[in-house]
N, C-alpha and C positions, 0 to 999 in steps of 0.2 A: 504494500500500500504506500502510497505518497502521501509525504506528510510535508508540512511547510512551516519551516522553525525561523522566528525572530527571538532577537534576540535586545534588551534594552541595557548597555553597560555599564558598569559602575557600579561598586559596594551595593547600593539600594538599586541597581537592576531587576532583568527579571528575564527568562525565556519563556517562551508560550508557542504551542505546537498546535498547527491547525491541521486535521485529517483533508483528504480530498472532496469533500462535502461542505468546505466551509465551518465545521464543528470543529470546538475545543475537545484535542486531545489529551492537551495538559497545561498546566502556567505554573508557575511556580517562582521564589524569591530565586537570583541566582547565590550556590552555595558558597556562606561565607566563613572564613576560619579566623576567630579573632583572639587575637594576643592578649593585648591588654583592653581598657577599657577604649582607649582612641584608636588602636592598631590593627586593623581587621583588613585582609587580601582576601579574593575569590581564592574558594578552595578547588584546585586546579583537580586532582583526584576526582570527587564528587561530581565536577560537572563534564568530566570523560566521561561517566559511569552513565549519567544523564545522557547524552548525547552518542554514547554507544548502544545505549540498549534500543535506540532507534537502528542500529545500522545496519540491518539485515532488509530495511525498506530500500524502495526507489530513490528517498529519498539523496541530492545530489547535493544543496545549496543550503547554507543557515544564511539568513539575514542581518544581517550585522545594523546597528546604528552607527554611521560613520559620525566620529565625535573631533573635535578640535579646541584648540584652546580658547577662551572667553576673554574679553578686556574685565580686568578686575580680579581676577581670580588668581591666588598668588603660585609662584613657580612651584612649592612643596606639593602644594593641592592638584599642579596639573599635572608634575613627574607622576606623581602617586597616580589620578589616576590613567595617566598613559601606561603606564605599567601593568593595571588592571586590564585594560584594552586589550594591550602586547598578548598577556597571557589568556583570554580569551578568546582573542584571533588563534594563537598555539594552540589550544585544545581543539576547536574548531577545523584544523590541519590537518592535529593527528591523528583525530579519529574518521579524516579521510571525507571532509568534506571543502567545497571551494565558498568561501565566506566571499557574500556581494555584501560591500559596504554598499547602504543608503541612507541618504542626505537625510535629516529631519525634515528639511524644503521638501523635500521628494513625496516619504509618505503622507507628510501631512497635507500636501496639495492636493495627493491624490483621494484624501478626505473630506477636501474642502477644510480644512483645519488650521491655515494660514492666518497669521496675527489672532488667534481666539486664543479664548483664555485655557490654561490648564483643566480646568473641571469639564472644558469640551470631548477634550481626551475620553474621559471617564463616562460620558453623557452616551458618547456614542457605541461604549462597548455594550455599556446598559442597554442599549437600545439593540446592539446587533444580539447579545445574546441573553436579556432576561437581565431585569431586575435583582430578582431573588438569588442571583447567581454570588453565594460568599466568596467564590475566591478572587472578587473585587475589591471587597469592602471590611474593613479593621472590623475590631469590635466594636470599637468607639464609635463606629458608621462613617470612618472616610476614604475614601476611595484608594486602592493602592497603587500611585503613577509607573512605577516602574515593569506593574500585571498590563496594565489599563497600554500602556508603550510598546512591552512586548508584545502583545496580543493585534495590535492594530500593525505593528510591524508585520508579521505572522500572514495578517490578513490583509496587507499590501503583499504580500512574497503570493497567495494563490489567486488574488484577483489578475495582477499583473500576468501570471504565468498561464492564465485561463484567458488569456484574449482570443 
């Protein structure tokens, strides 16, 4: 079966796997291994483990969000997380798939999601796949950006591939 994996980077990431139907096959935080209370890298093990036990599909491609540096944001913060990136792209290699970086611009155009607010993100996953659906929304009841990103990523990787 084909499946279609985005991917949102970053400590508070997230991967989300759409089946060929459109349907969530999975979403989840991506796995994080944390030292101390500020020191936490993607646990590189764990999200092989994740992305091989796809690998017996069709599946070819994970969708990556291509990310870049921000004005503002200081050099520790963006080594750190180029590094998370690096070794997300590497997991993504080894277990034998070809990462297509796309833009933020990209998918979110292709959602109509340009210049809206963040809670759009989350408005529309709501809508594509159910309200009641928890593995959006905290306990507290707010939405989880980095599910709500991978998932719409996910769901730019089978629209686009279904033209």
């Amino acid at each position: 079966m084909t499946y279609y994996i985005g991917i949102d980077p970053g400590i508070t990431g997230a991967i989300s796997v759409i089946n060929k139907n459109g349907d969530i096959y999975a979403v989840q935080d991506l796995p994080v291994m944390q030292y101390t209370e500020k020191k936490k890298e993607i646990d590189c093990k764990k999200l092989f483990d994740i992305l091989d036990s796809l690998s017996l599909t069709q599946t070819k491609f994970v969708y990556l969000e291509q990310v870049h540096a921000m004005p503002g944001n200081g050099s520790v913060s963006m080594f750190s997380f180029g590094m998370t990136y690096g070794a997300i792209r590497s997991v993504i290699q080894t277990c034998g798939y070809t990462t297509v970086s796309v833009a933020p611009q990209s998918w979110k155009a292709h959602f109509q999601l340009l210049r809206q607010e963040k809670s759009a993100v989350g408005g529309l996953v709501t809508h594509l796949y159910g309200n009641d659906d928890n593995r959006f929304i905290t306990v507290r009841g707010r939405v989880i950006d980095g599910r709500c990103d991978a998932t719409l990523i996910a769901r730019y990787a089978y629209e686009t591939e279904n033209l």
